[in-house]
DOTOR-873519 format. One record per atom (N, C-alpha, C): residue in one letter; atom name; x, y, z; residue number from 0. Coordinates in Angstrom, 1 decimal, decimal comma, m for minus. Layout:
residues N
 rest atom      u      v      w  nr
    A   CA      X      Y      Z NUM
...
END
This chain:
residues 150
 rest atom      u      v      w  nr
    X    N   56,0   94,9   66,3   0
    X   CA   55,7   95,4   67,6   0
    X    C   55,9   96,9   67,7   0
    X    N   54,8   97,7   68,2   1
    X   CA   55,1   99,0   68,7   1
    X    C   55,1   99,5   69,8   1
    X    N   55,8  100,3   70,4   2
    X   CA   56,4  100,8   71,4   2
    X    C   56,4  102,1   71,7   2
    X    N   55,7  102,2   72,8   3
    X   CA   54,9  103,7   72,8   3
    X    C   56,1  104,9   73,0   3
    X    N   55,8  106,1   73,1   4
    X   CA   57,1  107,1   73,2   4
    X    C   57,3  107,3   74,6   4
    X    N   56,4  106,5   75,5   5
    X   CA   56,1  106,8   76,8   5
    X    C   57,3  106,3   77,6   5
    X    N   57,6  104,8   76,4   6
    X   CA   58,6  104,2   76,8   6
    X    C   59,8  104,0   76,4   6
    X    N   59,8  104,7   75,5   7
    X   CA   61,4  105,2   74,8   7
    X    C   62,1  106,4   75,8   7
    X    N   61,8  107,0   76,1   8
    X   CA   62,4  108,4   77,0   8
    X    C   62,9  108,0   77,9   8
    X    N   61,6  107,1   79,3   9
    X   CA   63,2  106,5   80,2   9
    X    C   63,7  105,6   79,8   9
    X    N   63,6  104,9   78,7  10
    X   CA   64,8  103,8   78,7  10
    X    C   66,3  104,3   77,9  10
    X    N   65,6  105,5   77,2  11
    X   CA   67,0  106,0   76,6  11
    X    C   67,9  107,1   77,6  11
    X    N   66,8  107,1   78,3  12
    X   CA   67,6  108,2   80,0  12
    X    C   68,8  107,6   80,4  12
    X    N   68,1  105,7   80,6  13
    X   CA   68,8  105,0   81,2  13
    X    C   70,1  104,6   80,7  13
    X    N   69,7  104,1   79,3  14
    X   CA   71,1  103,6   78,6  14
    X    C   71,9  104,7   78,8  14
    X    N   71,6  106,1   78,7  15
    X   CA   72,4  106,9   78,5  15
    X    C   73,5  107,3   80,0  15
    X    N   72,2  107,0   81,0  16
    X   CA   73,3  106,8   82,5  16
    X    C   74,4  105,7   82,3  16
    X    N   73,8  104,6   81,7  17
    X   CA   74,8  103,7   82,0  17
    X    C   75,8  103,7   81,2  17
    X    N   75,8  104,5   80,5  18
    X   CA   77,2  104,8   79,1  18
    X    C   77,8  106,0   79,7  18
    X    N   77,5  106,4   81,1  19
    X   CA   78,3  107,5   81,2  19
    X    C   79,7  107,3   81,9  19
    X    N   80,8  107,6   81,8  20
    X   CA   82,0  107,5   82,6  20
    X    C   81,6  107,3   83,9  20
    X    N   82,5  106,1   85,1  21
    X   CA   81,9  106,1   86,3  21
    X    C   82,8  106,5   86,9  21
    X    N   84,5  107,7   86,7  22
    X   CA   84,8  108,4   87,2  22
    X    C   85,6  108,0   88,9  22
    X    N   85,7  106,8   88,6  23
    X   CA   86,2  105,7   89,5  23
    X    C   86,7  104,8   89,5  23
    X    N   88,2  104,6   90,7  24
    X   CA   89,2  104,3   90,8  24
    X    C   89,5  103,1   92,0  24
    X    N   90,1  102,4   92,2  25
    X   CA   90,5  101,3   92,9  25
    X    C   91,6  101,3   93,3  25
    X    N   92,3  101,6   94,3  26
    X   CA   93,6  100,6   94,9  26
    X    C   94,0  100,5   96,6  26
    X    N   93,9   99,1   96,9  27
    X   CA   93,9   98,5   97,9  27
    X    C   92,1   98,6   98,3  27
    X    N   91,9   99,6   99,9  28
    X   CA   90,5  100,0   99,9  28
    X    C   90,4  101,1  100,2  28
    X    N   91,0  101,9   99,1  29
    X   CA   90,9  103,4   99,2  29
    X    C   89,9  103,6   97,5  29
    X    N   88,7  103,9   97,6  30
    X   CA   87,6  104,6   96,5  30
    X    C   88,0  105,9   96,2  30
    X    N   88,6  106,2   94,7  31
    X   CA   88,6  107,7   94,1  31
    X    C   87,5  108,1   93,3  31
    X    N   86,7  108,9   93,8  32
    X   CA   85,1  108,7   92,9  32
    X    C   85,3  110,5   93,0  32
    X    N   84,6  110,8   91,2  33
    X   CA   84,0  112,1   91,1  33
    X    C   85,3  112,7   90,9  33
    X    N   86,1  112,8   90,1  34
    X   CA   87,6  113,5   89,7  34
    X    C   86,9  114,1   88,8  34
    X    N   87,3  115,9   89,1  35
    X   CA   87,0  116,4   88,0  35
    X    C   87,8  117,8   88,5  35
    X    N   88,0  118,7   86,8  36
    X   CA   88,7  120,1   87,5  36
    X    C   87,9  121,0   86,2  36
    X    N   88,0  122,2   86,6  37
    X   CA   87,8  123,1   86,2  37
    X    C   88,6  123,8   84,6  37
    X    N   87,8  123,9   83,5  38
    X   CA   88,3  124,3   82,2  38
    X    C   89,1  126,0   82,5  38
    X    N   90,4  126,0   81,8  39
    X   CA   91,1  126,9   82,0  39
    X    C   91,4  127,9   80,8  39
    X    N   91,6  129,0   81,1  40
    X   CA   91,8  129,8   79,7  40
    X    C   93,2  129,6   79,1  40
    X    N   93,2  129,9   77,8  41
    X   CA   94,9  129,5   77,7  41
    X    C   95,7  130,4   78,1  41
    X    N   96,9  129,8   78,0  42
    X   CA   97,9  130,7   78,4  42
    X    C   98,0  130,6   80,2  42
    X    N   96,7  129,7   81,1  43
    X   CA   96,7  130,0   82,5  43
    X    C   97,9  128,8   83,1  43
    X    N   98,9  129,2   83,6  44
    X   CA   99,7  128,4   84,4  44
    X    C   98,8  127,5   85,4  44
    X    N   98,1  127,6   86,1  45
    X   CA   97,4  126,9   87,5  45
    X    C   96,0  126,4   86,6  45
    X    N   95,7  125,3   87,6  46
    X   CA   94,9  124,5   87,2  46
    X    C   94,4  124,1   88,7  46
    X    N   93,1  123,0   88,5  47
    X   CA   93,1  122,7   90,4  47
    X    C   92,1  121,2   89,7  47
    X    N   92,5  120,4   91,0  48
    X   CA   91,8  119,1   90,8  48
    X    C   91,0  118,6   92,2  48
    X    N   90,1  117,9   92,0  49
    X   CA   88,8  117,6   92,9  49
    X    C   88,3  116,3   93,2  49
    X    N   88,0  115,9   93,9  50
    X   CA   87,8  114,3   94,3  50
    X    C   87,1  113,7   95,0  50
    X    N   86,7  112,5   95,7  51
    X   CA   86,9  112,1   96,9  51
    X    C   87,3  111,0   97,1  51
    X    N   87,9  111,1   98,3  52
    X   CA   88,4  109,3   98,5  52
    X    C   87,7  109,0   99,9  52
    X    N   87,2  107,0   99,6  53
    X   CA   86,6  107,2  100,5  53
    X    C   87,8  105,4  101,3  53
    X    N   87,8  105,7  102,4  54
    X   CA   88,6  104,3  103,3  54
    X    C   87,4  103,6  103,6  54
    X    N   87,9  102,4  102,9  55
    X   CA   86,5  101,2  103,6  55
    X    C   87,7  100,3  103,8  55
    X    N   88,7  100,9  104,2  56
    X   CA   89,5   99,6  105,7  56
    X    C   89,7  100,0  106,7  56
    X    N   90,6   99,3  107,3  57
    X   CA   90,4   99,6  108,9  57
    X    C   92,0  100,2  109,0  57
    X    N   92,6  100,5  108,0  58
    X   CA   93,8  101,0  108,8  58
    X    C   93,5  102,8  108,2  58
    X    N   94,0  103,8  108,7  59
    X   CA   94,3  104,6  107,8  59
    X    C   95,1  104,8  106,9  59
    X    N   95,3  106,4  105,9  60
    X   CA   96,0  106,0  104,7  60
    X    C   96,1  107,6  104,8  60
    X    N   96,8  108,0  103,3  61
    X   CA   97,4  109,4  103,0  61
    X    C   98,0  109,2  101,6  61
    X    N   97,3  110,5  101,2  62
    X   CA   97,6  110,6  100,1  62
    X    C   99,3  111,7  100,0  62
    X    N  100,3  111,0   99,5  63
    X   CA  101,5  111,6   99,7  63
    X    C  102,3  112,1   98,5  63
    X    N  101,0  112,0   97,3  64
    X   CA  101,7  112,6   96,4  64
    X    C  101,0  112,6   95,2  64
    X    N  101,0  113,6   93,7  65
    X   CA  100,4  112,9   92,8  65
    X    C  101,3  113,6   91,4  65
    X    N  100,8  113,5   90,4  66
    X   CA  101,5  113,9   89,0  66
    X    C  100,4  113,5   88,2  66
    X    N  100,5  114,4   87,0  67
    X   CA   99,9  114,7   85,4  67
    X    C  100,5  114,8   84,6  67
    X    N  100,7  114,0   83,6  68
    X   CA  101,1  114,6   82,4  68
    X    C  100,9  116,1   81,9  68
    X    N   99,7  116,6   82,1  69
    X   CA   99,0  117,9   81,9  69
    X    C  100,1  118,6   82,7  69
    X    N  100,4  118,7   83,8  70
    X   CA  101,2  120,4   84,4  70
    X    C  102,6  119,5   84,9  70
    X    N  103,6  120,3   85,2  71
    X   CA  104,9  120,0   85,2  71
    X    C  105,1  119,8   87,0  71
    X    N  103,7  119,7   87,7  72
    X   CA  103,7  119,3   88,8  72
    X    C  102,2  119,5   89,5  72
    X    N  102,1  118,4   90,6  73
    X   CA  100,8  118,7   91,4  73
    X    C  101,1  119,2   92,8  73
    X    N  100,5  119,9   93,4  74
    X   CA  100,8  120,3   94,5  74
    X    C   99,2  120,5   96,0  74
    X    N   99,7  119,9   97,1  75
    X   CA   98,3  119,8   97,8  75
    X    C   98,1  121,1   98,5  75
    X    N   97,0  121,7   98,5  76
    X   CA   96,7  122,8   99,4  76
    X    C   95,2  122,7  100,0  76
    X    N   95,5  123,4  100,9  77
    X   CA   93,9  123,8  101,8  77
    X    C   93,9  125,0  101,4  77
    X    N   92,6  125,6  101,5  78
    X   CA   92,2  127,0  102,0  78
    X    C   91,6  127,3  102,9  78
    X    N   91,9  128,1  103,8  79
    X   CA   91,3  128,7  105,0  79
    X    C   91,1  129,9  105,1  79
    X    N   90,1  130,5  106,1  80
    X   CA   89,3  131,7  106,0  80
    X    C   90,4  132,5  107,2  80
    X    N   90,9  133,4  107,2  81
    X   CA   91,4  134,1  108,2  81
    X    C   91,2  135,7  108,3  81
    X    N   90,8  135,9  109,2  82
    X   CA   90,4  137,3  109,2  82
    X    C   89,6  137,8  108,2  82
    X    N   88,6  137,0  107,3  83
    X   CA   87,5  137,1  106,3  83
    X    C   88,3  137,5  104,9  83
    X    N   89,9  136,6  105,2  84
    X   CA   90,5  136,8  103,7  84
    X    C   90,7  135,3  103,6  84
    X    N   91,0  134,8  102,3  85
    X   CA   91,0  133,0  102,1  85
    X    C   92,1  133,0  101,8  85
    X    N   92,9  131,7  102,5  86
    X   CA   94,0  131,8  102,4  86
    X    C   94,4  130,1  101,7  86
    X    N   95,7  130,4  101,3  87
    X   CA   96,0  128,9  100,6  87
    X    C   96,8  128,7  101,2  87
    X    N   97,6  127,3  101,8  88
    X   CA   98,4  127,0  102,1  88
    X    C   99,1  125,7  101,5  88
    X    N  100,4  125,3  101,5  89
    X   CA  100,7  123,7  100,7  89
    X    C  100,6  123,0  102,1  89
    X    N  100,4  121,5  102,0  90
    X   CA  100,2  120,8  102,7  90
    X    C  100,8  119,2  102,4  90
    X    N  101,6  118,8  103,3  91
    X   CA  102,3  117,7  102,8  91
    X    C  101,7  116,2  102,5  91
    X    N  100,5  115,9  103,1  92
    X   CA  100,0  115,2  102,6  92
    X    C   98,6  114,8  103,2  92
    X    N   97,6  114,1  102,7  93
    X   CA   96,1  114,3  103,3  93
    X    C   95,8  113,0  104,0  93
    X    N   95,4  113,2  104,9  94
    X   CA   95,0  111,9  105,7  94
    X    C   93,6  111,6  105,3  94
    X    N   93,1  110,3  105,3  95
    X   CA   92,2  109,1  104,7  95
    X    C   92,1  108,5  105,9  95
    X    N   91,0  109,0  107,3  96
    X   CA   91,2  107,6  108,3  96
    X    C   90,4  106,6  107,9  96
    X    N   90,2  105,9  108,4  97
    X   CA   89,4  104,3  108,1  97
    X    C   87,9  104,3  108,0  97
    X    N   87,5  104,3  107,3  98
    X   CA   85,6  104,5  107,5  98
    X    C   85,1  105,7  106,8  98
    X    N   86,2  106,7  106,7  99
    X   CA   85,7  108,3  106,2  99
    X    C   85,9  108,0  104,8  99
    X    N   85,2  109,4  104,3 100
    X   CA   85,4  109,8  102,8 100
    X    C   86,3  111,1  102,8 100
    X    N   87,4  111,5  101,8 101
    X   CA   87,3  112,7  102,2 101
    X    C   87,4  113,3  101,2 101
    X    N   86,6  114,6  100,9 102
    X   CA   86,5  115,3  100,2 102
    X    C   87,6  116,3   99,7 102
    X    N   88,2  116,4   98,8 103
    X   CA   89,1  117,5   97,7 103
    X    C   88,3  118,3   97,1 103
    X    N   88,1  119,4   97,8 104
    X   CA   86,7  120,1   97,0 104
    X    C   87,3  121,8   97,0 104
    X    N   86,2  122,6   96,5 105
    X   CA   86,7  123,9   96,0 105
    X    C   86,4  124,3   97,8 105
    X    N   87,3  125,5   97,9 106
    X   CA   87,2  126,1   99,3 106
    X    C   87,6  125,4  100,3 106
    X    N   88,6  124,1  100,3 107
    X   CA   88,8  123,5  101,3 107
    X    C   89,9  122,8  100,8 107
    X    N   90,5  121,2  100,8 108
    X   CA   91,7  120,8  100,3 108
    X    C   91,4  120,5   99,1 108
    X    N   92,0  121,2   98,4 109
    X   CA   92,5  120,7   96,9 109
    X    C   93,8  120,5   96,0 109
    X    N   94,4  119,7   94,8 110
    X   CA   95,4  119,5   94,4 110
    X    C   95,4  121,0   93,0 110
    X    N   96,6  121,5   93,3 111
    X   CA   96,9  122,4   92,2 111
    X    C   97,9  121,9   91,5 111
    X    N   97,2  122,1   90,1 112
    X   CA   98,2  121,7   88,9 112
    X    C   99,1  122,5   88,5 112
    X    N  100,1  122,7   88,6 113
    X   CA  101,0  123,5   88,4 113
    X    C  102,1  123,8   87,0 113
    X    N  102,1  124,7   86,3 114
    X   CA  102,7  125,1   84,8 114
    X    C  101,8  123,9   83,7 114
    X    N  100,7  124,3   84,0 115
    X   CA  100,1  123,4   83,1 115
    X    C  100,4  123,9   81,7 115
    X    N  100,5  122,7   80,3 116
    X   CA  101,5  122,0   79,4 116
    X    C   99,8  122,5   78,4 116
    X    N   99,2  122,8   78,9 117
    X   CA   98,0  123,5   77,9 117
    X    C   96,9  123,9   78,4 117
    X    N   95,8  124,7   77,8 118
    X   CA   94,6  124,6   79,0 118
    X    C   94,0  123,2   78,7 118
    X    N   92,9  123,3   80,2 119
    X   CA   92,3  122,2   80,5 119
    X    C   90,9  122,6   79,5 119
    X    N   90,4  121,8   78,5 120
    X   CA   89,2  122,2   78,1 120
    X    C   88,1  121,1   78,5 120
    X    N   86,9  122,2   79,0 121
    X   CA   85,7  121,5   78,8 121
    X    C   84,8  120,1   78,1 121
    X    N   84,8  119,2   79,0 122
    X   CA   84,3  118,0   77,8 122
    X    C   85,5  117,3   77,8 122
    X    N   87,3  117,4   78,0 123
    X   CA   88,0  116,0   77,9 123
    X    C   88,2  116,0   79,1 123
    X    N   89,4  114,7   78,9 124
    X   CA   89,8  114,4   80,2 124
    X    C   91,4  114,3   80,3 124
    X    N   91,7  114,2   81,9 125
    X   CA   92,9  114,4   81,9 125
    X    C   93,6  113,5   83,1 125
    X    N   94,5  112,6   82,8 126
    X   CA   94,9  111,6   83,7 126
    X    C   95,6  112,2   84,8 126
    X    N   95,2  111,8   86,0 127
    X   CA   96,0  112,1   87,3 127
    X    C   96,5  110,7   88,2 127
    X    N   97,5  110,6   88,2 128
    X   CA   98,4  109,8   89,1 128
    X    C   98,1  110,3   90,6 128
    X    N   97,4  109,4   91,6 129
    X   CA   97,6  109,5   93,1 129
    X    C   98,6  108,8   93,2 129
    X    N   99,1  108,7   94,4 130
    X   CA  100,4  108,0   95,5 130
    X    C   99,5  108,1   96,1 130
    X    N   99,4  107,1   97,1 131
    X   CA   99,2  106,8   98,7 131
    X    C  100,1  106,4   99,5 131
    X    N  100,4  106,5  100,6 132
    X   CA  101,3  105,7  101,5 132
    X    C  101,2  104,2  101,7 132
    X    N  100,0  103,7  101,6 133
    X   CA   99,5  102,5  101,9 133
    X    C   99,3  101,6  100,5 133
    X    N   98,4  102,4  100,0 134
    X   CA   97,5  101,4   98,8 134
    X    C   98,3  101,6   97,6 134
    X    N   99,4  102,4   97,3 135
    X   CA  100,1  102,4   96,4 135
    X    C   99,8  103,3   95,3 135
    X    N   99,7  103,5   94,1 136
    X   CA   99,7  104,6   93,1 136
    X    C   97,9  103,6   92,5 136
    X    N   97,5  104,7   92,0 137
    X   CA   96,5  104,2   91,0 137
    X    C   96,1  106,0   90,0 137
    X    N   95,2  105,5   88,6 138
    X   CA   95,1  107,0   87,7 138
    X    C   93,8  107,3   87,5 138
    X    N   93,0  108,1   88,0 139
    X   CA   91,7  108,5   87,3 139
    X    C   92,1  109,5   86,4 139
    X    N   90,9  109,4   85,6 140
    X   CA   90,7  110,7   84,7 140
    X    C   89,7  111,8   85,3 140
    X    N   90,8  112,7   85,4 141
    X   CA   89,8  114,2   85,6 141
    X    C   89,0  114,7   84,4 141
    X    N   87,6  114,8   84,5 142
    X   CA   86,5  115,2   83,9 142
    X    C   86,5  116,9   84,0 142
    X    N   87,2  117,4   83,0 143
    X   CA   86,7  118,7   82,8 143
    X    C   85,7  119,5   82,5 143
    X    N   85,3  120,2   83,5 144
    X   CA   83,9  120,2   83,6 144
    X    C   83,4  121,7   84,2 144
    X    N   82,6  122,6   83,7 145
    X   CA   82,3  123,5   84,3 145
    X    C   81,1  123,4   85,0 145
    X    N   81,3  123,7   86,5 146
    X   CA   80,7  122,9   87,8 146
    X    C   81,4  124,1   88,9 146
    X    N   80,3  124,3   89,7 147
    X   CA   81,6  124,8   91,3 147
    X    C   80,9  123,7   92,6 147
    X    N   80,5  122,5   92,2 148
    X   CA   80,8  121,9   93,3 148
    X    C   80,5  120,9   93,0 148
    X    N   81,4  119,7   93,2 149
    X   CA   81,6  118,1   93,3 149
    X    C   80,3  117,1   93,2 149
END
C-alpha cells in the first residue's frame, strides 16, 4: 500500500501533538495547566514560575504555599505599576474563586524561586509542589521554556 506525502505531514503533526507533555495537574477541582518558567543564567539566584489554575467548584480556594527542590524556597508576588515604575510585592496567598481561572503570569502574580540549587535550563523540567487551602498539595512540572507569555 502507498501512501501519499500529502498524508504523512498531518498525521505526523498529530502524533507529534499527542506525544507532547499535557503540562497538567489535578487535585480536588482545582486545574494546574501550562507551568512553565523561564531558563536562567548560572550563577542567577531568582528564578520565577507561571501557571494557571482554573476552579470548576463551587467553593473557593487559595493557593497558600509551594516548594521545589530546584531553589531553597518559593515565594508569591504581584507586580504593579506605580507611578510608571513596576513594583513587586510578596503576597500571602492567591485566591481561586469558583468558576474562574487564574492566571500566574509575567507582569502580574507570579511565584519566585528563590536561591536556586542551579540554573533552570531550556528544554527540562522542574517539579513544583502547590499547597492549597482546600484541595490539598499536588506537583506539576515546570517546562522550561523561552517564551514571555503563557
Amino acid at each position: 500500500m502507498i501512501v501519499s506525502r500529502a498524508i504523512w505531514a498531518p498525521l505526523a503533526a498529530l502524533l507529534l501533538v499527542a506525544a507532547a507533555p499535557a503540562q497538567q495537574a489535578q487535585t480536588g477541582a482545582l486545574l494546574v495547566d501550562h507551568a512553565w518558567s523561564r531558563p536562567t543564567a548560572p550563577g542567577m539566584p531568582m528564578g520565577v514560575a507561571y501557571l494557571s489554575i482554573t476552579n470548576r467548584g463551587t467553593v473557593a480556594d487559595e493557593l497558600i504555599g509551594a516548594s521545589t527542590p530546584a531553589a531553597g524556597s518559593v515565594e508569591m508576588h504581584e507586580t504593579s505599576i506605580v507611578d510608571g515604575m513596576a513594583r513587586m510585592r510578596p503576597i500571602p496567598q492567591i485566591a481561586i474563586p469558583p468558576g474562574a481561572t487564574v492566571k500566574v503570569e509575567p507582569g502580574g502574580i507570579h511565584l519566585m524561586l528563590v536561591d536556586l540549587k542551579a540554573a533552570l535550563e531550556r528544554g527540562k523540567t522542574v517539579p513544583l509542589v502547590l499547597e492549597f487551602r482546600h484541595a490539598g498539595k499536588v506537583t506539576v512540572q515546570l517546562a522550561i521554556e523561552a517564551r514571555d507569555t503563557p
